[in-house]
Structures are given as C-alpha cells and as structure tokens.
C-alpha positions as CSV (number, residue, x, y, z in Angstrom):
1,X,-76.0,176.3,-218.9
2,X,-78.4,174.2,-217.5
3,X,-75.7,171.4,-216.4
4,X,-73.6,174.6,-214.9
5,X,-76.8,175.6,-212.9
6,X,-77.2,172.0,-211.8
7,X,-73.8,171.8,-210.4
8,X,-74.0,174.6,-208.9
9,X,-77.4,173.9,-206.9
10,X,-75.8,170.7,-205.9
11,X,-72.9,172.1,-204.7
12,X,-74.7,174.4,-202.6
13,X,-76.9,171.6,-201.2
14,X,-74.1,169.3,-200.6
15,X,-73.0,172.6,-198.4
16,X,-76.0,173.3,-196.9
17,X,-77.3,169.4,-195.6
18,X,-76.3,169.6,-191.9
19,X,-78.4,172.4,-191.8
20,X,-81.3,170.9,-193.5
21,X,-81.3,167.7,-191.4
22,X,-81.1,170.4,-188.7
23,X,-83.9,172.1,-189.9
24,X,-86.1,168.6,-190.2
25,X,-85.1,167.7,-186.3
26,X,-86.5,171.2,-185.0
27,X,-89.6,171.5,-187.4
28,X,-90.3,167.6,-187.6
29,X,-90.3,165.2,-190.9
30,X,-92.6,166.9,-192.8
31,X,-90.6,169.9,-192.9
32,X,-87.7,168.8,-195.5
33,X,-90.5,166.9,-197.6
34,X,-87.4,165.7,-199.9
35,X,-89.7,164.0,-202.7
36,X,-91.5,167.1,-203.4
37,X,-88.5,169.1,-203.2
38,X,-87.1,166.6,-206.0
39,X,-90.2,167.1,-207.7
40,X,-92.5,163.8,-207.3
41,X,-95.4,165.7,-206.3
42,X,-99.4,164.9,-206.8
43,X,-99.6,164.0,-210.1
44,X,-103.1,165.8,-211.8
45,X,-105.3,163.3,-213.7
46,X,-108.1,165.5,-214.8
47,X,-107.5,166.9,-218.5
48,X,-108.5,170.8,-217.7
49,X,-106.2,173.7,-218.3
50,X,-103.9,174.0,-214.8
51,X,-102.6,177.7,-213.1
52,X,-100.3,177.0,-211.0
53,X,-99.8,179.6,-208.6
54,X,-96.4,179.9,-206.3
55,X,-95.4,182.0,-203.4
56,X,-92.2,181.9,-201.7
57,X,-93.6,182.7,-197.9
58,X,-96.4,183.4,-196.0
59,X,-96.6,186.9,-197.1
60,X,-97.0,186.4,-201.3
61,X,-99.2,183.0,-200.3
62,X,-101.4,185.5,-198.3
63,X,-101.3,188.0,-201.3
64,X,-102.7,184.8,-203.6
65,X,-106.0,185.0,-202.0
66,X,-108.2,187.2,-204.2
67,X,-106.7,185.7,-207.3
68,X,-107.4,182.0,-206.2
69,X,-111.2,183.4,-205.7
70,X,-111.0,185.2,-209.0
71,X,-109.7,182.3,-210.7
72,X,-112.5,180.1,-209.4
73,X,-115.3,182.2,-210.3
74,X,-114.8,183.4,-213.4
75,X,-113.3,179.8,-214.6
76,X,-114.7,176.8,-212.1
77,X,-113.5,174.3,-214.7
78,X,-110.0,175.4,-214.4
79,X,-107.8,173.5,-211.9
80,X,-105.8,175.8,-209.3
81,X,-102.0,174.3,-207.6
82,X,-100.3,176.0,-205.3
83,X,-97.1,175.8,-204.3
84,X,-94.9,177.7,-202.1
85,X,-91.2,177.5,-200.8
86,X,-91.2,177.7,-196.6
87,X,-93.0,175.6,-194.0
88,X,-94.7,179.0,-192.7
89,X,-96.0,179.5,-196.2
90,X,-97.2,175.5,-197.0
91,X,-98.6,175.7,-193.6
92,X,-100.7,178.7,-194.9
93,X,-101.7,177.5,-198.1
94,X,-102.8,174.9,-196.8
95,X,-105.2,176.4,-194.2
96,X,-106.4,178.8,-197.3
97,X,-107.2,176.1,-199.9
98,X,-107.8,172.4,-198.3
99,X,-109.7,171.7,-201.1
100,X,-106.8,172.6,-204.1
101,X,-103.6,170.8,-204.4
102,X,-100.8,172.3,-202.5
103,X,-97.4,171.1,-202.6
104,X,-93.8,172.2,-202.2
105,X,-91.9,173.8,-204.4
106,X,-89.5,171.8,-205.8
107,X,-85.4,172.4,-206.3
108,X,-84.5,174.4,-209.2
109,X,-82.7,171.1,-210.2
110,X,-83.6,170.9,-214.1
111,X,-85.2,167.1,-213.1
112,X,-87.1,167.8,-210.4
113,X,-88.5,171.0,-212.3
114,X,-88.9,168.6,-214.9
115,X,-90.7,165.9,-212.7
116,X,-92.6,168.2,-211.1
117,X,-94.0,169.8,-214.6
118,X,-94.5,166.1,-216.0
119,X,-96.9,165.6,-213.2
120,X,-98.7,168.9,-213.1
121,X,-99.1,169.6,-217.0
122,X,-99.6,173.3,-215.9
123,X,-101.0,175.3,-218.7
124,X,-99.1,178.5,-217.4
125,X,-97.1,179.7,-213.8
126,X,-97.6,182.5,-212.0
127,X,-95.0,183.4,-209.6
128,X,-95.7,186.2,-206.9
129,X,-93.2,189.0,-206.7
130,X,-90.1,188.0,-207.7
131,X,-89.5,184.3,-207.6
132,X,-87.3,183.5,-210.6
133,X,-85.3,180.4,-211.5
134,X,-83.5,179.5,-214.0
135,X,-84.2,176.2,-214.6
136,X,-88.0,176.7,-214.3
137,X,-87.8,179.1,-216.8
138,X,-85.4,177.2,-219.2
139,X,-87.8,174.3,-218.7
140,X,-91.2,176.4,-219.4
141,X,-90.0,178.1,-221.9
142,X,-88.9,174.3,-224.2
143,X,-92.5,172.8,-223.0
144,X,-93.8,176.9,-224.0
145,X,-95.3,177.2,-220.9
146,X,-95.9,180.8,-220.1
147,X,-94.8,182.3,-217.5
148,X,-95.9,185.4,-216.0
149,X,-95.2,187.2,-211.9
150,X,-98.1,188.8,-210.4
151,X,-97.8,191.5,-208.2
152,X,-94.5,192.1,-209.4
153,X,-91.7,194.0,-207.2
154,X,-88.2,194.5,-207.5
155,X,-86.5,196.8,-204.4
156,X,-83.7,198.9,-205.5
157,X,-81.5,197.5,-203.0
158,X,-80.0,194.3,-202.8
159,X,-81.3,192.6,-205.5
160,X,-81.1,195.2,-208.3
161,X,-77.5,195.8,-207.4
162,X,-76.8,192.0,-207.7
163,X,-78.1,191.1,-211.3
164,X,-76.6,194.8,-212.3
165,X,-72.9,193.1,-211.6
166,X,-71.6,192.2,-214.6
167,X,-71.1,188.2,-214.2
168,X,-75.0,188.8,-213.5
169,X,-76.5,190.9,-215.8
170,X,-76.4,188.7,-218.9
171,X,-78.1,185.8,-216.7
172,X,-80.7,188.1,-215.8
173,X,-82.0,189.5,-218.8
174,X,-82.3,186.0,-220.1
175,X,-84.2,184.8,-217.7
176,X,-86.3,187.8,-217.1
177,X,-86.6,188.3,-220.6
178,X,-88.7,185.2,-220.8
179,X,-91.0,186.0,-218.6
180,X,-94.8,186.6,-221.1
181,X,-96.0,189.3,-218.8
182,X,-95.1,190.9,-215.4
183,X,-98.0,192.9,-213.6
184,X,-96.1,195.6,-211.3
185,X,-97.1,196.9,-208.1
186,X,-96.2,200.3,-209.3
187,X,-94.1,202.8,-211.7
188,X,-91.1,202.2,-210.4
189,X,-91.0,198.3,-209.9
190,X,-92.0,198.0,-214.0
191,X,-88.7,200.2,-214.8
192,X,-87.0,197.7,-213.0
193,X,-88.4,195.0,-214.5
194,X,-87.7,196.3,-217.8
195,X,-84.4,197.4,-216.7
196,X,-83.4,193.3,-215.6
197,X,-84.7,192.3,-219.5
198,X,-88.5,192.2,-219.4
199,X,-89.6,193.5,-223.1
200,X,-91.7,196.8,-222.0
201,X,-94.5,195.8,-224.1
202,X,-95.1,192.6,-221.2
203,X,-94.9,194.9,-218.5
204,X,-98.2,196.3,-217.0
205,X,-98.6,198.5,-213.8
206,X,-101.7,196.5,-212.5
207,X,-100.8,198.1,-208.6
208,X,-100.7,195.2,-205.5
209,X,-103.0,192.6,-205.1
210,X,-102.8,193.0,-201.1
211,X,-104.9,196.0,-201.7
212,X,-107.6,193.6,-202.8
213,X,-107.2,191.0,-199.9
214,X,-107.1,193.8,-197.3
215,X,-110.7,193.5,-195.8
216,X,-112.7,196.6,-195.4
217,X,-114.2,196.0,-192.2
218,X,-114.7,196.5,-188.5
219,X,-114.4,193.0,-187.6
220,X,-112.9,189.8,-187.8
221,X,-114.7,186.7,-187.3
222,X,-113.5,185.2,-184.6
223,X,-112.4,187.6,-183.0
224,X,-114.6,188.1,-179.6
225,X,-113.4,184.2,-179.5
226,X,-109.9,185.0,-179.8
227,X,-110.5,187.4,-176.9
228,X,-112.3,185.3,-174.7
229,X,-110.1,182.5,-175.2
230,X,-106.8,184.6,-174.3
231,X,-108.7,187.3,-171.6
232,X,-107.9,190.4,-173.8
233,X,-110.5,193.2,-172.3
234,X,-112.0,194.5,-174.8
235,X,-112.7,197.5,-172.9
236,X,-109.2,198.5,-172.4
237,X,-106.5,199.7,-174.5
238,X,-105.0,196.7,-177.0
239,X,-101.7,197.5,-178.6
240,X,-101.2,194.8,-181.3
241,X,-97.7,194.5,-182.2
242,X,-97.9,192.1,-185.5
243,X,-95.2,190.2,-187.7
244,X,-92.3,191.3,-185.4
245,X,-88.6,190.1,-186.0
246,X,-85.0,190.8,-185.6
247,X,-85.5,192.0,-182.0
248,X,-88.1,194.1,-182.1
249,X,-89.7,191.8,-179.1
250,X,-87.2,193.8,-176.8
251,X,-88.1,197.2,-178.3
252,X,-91.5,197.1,-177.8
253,X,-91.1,195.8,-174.5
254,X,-89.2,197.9,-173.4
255,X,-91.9,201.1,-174.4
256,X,-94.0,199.1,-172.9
257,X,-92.7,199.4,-169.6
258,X,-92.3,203.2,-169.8
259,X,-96.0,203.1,-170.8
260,X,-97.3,201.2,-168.0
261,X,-96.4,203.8,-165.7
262,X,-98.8,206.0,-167.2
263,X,-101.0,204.0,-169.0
264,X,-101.5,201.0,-165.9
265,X,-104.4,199.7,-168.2
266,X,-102.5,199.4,-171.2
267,X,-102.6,195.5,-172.8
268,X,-100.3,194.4,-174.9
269,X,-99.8,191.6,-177.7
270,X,-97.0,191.0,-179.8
271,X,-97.5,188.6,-182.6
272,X,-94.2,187.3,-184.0
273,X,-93.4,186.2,-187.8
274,X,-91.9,183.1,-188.2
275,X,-92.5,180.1,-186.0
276,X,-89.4,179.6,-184.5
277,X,-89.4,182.6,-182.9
278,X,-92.3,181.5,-180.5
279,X,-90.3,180.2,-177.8
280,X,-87.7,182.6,-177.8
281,X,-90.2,185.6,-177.7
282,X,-92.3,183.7,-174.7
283,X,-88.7,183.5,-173.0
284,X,-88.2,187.2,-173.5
285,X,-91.5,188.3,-172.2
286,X,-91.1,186.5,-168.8
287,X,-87.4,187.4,-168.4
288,X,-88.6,191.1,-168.3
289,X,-90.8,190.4,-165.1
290,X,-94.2,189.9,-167.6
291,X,-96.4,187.0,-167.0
292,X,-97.0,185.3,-171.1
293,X,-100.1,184.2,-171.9
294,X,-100.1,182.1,-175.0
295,X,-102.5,181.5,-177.6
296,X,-101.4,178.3,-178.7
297,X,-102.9,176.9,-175.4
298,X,-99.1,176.5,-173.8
299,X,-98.7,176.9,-170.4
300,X,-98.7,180.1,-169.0
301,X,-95.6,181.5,-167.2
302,X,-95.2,183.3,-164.3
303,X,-91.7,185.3,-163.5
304,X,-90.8,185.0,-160.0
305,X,-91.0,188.5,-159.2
306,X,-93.5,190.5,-162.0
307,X,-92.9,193.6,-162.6
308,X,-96.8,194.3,-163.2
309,X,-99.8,192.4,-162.7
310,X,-100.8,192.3,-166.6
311,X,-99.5,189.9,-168.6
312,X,-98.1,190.0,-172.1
313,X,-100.1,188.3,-174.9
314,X,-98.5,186.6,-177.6
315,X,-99.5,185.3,-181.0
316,X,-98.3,182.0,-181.2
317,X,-100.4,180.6,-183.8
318,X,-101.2,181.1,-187.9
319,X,-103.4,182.5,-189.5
320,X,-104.9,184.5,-186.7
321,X,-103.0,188.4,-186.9
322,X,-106.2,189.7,-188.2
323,X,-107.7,188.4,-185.5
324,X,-105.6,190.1,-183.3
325,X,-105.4,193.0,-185.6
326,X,-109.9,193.7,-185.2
327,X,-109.2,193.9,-181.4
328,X,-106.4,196.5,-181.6
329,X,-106.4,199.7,-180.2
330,X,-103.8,200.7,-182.2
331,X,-100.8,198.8,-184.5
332,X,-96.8,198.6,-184.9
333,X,-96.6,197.0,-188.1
334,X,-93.2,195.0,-187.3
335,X,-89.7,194.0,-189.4
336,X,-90.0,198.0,-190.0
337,X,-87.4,199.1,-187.5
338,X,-85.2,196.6,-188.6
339,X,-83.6,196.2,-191.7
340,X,-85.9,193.5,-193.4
341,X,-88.2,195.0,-195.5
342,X,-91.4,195.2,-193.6
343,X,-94.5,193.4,-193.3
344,X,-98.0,194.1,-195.0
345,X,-99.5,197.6,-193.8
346,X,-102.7,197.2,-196.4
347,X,-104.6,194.6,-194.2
348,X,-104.3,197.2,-191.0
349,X,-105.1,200.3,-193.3
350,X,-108.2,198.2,-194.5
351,X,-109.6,197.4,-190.8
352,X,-109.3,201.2,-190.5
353,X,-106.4,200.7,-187.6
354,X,-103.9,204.0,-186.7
355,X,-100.7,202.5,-187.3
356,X,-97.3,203.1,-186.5
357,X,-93.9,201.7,-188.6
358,X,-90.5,202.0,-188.9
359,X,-88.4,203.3,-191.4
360,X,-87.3,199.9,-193.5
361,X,-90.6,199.3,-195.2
362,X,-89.3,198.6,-198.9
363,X,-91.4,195.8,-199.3
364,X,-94.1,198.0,-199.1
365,X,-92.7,201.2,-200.5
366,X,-95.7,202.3,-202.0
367,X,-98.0,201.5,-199.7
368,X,-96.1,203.0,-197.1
369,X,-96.1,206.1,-198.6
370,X,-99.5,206.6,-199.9
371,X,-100.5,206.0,-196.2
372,X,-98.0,208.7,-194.9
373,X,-99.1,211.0,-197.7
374,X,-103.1,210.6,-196.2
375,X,-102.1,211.1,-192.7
376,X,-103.0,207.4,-192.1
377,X,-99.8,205.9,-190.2
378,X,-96.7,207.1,-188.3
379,X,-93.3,206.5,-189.0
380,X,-90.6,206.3,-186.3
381,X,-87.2,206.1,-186.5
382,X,-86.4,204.7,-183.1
383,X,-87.1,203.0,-180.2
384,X,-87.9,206.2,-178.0
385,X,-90.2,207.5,-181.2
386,X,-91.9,204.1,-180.9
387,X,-93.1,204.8,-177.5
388,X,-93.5,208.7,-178.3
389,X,-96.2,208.2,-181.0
390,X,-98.0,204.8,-179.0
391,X,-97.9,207.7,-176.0
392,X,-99.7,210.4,-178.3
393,X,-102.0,208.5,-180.2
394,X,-103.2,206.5,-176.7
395,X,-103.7,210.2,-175.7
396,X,-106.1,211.6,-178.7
397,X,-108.8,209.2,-179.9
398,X,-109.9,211.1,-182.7
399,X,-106.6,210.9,-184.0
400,X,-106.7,207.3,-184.3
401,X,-110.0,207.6,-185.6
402,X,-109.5,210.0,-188.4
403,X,-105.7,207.9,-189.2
404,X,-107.7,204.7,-189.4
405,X,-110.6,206.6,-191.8
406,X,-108.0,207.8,-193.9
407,X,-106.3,204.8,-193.8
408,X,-109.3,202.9,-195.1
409,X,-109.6,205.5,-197.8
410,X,-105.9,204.5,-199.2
411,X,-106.7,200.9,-200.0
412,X,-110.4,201.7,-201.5
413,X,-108.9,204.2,-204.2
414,X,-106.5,201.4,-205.4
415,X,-107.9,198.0,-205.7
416,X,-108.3,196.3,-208.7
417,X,-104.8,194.7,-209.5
418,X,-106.3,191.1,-209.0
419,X,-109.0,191.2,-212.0
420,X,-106.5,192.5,-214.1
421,X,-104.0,189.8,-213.6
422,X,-106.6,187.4,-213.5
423,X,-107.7,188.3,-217.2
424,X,-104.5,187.7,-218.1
425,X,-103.7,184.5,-216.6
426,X,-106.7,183.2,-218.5
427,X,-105.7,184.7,-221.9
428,X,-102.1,182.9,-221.6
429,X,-103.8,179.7,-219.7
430,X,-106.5,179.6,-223.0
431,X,-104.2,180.7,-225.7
C-alpha cells in the first residue's frame, strides 16, 4: 500500500509541476521550499519529549493558538513544532511563534514523512481538523507515534460522501482507525468520526478551540494605529467586511453603493482571504469609481472619474483582521455567500461585533447556529439581503448592541476545549 500511495503522489506531482513552478514565480522562491516539502527540515537536537502541531492554513494555524500557550505553561520543558501546509498559513505561524520551530509540511511521500520524523523525533502529532495522510499515519503508527486531531470536524458534504464510496471506505477506516484520540467540535462531527473508523471509545466531544482564542474584549492593540495609519474615522460608521472570497468583493460593493446614497458617511473595508487576491480586489475597487487605500503602504489609486469622495479600505496585510475587526461598526463575516465553507465567526462574536453571514457556513456549523439561536448574527441569503440587514442594523444601534452582548455571551458558555486537548496531548506525549 505504501509503494501504491507513493506512485500515486508522484504521479499527481509529475501532473501538477507547471503549476508549482508557477506558483514559485508569482509567490517568490521561498514559496515551493522543495527540501522541506521532501522532508529535510530542522533537525531537533535537544532530548525533550516533542508535540508537533500541524495546521493545513491560516484558519486551523490561527485555531493553534491557545493550545501552543497551554502547552507551554503547563510543560515549559516540552518542545513545540509547528508545521502547516500553505504559504498564508507558514506566513502565520511564523508571525505567532518566532521563537518555536516552524517548517513546512512535508509530502505525504513515505521518505520524506520518514525524513521529516527522523529529524523531529516527535513524541506524538496533533493534526487540526481533519488533516489525514496515509503515509504519515502508516509511518507513526510502525515508529508508535500517536496520533491524535484536535478540534476535530468532518462536514457532511463533500468529504463524508467521498470516503463513504466504496473504493474509499476501506482506506478510510484504516487510517482513521489509527488515529489514539480525536477531540470533536461537537455531537455530530464525533458520529462522523466514528462513522470513517475512529474506535468510539477515542472520540471525545471537547467543542472548538476557536472558542478559546476568540478574545473577549473591546479592543485590539493596535488598533487606533491601524486607524491612524489608514485614515479610518473612528467617529463614523466602519463596515468591516473580513476573509472575503469567490467574489464577494463585487457584492459588497455593490450594497455599498446603494448604501451611500443614504448613508454618505458610511466607510468601508474589505479584508480579503488569501494573498493573491490583493491585487485583483484593489483593481475591483477602483474600477467601480472608489478611490483604494491600502494598508500594505501601496500606492493609492485614484479612478478617473469617482463615483464618491470616500475611499474604499482594504486589508492587504496578515495578521491584522482583528485589528480591523475592534474598529468595526458592524461585520460580514465572508466565504459565507459563497459556497466555501465560511470563515471564523467566534473571534467577532468575542469582540461583541453584530454580524451578518451567509448561508454556506459549514465550517462553522455550530457556531453559526448557536449564534443565530442567541439573536447574535444575521444570516442572508443574497446579495439584496446583504445590503437589507447592513441598512437596518446601521439604522438601530441598540440592535447592534444587544447582537454583539449576546454574541459575547455564545463564546463565554463554551470555552474550554483547549485544556482538555491539552491534557491529553500530554498523557500520549508522557506515556
């Protein structure tokens, strides 16, 4: 099996090189970073117990942050690397943790996973989500390396419907049924775990770690510098648009212009989710008559005939939504009126922000609805309901007060998912 898997992998690079090299001409050299990728990564000289920790984006990488904290409180001796597939989420790991080893995840090529483990002796792995290869698994599992996912999901879409094809379902339940423990978001993620081969007596419902990284606070620091730097009033109306994708950038422009006219003191920022997108979103904004202001320190552009005298704000740098998020008025969480899944709603709920999203929040099904359930968010089906509910909640303050109260309120009542995979990270790291 393992020889298949490796034929298949190469195969499927062999296919996929022109876009690669593509990819490492657009991003720059360090984006490919080929030796990590075969796994000669940083080897670890020091003789302590090892957790390493890997997130496939920006989104689980973010989620890692309480248990990294966790980790190094309660055991300061033990030695954290973190790992993560994308540039976007390497980019944020390392802004998060310049003092821990961060790498790249390597191939799921049975010697690079075998390289890679040589050289980080990791007493167990902890995957976020869903993040399950076979060959890591294969290889763990010979060295007994446990491995466990934190913060567990599986959507019932997709990827449930895949592994239940029959060519599939045989794969799955030997590599899920591997796995030492799986701590779910919720009820219905740990039926699906069990379901794709995870023994039921490994599965705990532990809830989301997300709930534990979402700050319970007013403000941001750095964010009256934010402001300042990118002439956001603070005394007018901010609508923060954050972790938009697959065309959203139009949508909300387009409310936007029908809110103008009624609103003439309305500012708007739009903070898209991947990287690549910058360029194209800055683009968009001026072709529909809006100066861009950027916060990466670009250039401003002008369109030769605006259509208003405000300009459009855009987030074109990492690590800074929340920023953006403590200066908001009010929020469209974004990739919700699109199909992909959604983007994190617990870190506006905790700055007590009255939210909108769309329907296609599976990612954060739970959340989602626990939030709908407390009067806390809006969800909109489309475009015109976009500008509908930014129309009515600009209208009734209180509103947006009580929906960001009760939002607050949500993720208060359910943290604690980041202790309890903690404590057992330890117990398989110490066994």
């Amino acid at each position: 099996m393992t020889l298949l898997f490796d034929a298949a992998y190469l195969l499927a690079l062999l296919v996929a090189w022109p876009l690669l090299l593509y990819r490492r001409w657009r991003r720059g050299p360090g984006s490919l970073s080929l030796g990590e990728r075969l796994g000669r990564v940083p080897p670890r000289p020091v003789a302590a117990s090892c957790v390493w920790l890997h997130g496939v984006s920006l989104g689980e990488i973010n989620a890692t942050r309480t248990i990294v904290e966790e980790l190094r409180r309660r055991s300061p001796d033990t030695v954290v690397v973190v790992s993560s597939t994308t540039q976007t989420g390497l980019t944020q790991a390392r802004n998060l943790y310049p003092q821990l080893c961060v790498l790249r995840f390597p191939l799921d090529l049975s010697f690079a996973v075998r390289a890679a483990m040589d050289r980080l002796r990791p007493s167990v792995i902890v995957l976020m989500e869903l993040e399950v290869w076979p060959n890591l698994l294969r290889v763990a599992a010979a060295r007994d390396i446990p491995v466990l996912i934190a913060n567990g999901r599986v959507t019932d879409n997709r990827t449930m419907r895949a592994f239940r094809m029959p060519i599939l379902r045989k794969l799955a339940r030997s590599m899920f049924g591997s796995l030492r423990w799986v701590g779910a978001q919720d009820a219905g993620y740990a039926a699906r775990f069990i379901e794709l081969g995870v023994a039921a007596a490994r599965v705990e419902i532990t809830g989301s770690v997300k709930y534990d990284t979402a700050p319970l606070t007013d403000r941001v620091d750095g964010q009256e510098q934010l402001a300042e730097a990118m002439t956001i009033d603070p005394r007018r109306p901010l609508w923060v648009c954050g972790s938009t994708g697959g065309g959203e950038e139009s949508i909300i422009l387009d409310a936007y212009d029908r809110l103008l006219r009624e609103y003439p003191e309305l500012q708007l920022a739009i903070i898209p989710r991947k990287p690549e997108s910058f360029d194209e979103v800055a683009d968009l904004i001026v072709q529909r008559g809006y100066a861009c202001l950027r916060r990466s320190g670009k250039p401003p552009r002008v369109p030769a005939e605006p259509v208003s005298p405000r300009p459009v704000f855009l987030g074109d740098t990492m690590g800074e939504l929340r920023r953006f998020y403590g200066l908001a008025t009010l929020v469209f969480v974004g990739r919700t009126l699109v199909p992909l899944g959604g983007s994190d709603v617990m870190e506006v709920a905790g700055m007590g922000k009255a939210m909108i999203f769309g329907p296609h929040t599976e990612n954060f099904a739970e959340a989602a609805d626990a939030l709908l359930e407390a009067q806390a968010a809006r969800r909109v089906a489309t475009p015109a309901g976009l500008r509908g509910a930014v129309d009515e909640l600009l209208k009734d303050p209180q509103r947006r007060a009580a929906m960001g109260a009760a939002a607050r309120e949500v993720v208060q009542q359910r943290r604690g998912a980041t202790a309890r995979t903690v404590e057992m990270i330890l117990a398989l790291a110490r066994r």
